[in-house]
C-alpha positions in Angstrom: 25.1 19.2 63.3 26.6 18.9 60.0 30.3 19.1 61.1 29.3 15.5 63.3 27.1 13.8 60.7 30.3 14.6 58.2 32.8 13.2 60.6 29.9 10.0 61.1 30.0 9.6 57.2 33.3 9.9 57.0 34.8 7.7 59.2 31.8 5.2 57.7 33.6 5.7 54.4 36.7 4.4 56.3 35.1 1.2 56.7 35.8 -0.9 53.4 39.4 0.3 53.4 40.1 -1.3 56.7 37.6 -4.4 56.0 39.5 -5.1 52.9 42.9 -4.4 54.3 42.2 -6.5 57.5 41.5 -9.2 54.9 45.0 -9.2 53.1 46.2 -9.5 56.7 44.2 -12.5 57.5 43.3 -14.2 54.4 45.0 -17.4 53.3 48.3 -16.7 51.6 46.9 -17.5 48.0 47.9 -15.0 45.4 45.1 -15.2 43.8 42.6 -13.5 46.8 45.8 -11.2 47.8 45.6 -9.8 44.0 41.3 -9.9 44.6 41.9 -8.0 47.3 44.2 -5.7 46.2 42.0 -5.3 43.6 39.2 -4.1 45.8 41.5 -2.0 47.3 42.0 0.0 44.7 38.9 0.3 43.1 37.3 1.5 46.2 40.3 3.9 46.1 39.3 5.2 42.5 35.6 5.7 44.1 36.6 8.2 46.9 38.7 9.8 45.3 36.3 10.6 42.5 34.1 11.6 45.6 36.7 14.0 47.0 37.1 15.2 43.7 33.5 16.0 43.5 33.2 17.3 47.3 36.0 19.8 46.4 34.5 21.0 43.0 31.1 21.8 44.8 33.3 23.6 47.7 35.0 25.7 44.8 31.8 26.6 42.9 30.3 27.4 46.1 33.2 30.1 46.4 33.4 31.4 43.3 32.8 34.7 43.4 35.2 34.7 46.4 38.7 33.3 44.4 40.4 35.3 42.4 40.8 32.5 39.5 38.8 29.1 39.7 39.8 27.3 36.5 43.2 25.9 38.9 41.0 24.8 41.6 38.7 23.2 39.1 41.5 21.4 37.3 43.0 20.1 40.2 39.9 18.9 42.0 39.6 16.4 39.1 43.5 15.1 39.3 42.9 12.5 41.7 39.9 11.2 39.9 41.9 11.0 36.8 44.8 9.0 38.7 43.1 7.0 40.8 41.3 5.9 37.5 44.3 5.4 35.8 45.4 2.9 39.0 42.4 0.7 37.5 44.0 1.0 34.0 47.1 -0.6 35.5 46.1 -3.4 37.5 48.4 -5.6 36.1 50.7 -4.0 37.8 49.5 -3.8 41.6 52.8 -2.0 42.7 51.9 0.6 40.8 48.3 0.6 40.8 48.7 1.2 44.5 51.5 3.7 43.9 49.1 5.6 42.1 46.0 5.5 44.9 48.8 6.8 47.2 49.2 9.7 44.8 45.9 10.5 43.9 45.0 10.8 48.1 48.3 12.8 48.3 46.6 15.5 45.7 43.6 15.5 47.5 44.9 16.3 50.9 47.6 18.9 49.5 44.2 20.3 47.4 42.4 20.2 50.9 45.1 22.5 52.3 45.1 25.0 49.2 41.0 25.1 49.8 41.5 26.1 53.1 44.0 28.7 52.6 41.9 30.3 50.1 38.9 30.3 52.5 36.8 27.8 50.4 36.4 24.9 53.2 35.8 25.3 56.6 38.7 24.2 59.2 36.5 21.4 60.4 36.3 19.6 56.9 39.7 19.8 56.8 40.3 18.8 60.5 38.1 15.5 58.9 39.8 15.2 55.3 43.6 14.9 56.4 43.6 12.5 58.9 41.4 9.9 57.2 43.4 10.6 54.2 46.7 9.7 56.4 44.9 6.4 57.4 44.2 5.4 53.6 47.4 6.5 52.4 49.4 4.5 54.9 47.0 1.4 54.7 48.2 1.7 50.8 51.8 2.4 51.5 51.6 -1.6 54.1 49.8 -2.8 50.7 52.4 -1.7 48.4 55.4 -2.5 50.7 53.6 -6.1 51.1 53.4 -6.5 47.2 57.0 -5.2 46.4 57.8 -8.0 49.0 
């Protein structure tokens, strides 16, 4: 039950990502909705990726006593937090703004795997994570291509 309301929530969570992204696509070329947009883009960005953050720290307490040395879990789980948030610092510069949300999913996923090697997620979170991940980081990659354009 919990492995299908997490893929439910999930995928929901996918929703304002494409929204916003089906926007820049269809909205009138003004630059100032494309930079709005972007702007949502990324923020949103910053928010999951706090939220992965925060999904992977309680994953790693959770194991705890199971991993040998949970102060490079810890750290890590907060990286893409940290650059995400930094992609909101930057703003001015959209190319890199978006470079950053890129990176900061990146982490996550690549933090996702080293969870699951070290037995502290189940196969089906990551069998959830890494795909949807994919999706946002090539939605981001269209973006940034777009705005380099």
């Amino acid at each position: 039950m919990g492995q299908r309301a997490s893929l439910v929530l999930a995928t929901l969570g996918l929703l304002p990502f494409i929204l916003i992204f089906a926007a820049y696509f269809i909205s009138p070329p003004e630059e100032q909705i494309y930079n709005f947009l972007i702007y949502l883009f990324v923020a949103y960005g910053a928010i999951i990726a706090s939220f992965l953050g925060g999904i992977q720290w309680g994953m790693i307490i959770t194991k705890a006593d199971q991993l040998f040395n949970i102060s490079f879990p810890l750290t890590i789980s907060v990286a893409p937090a940290l650059i995400a948030w930094s992609a909101l610092l930057v703003l001015h510069s959209l190319v890199f703004s978006l470079t950053l949300i890129i990176i900061s999913f990146f982490v996550a996923s690549m933090h996702d795997f080293y969870l699951y090697n070290k037995k502290a997620t189940p196969y089906w979170f990551l069998n959830i994570r890494v795909p949807l991940s994919a999706i946002v980081i090539v939605m981001t990659f269209i973006l940034l291509i777009r705005e380099i354009n």
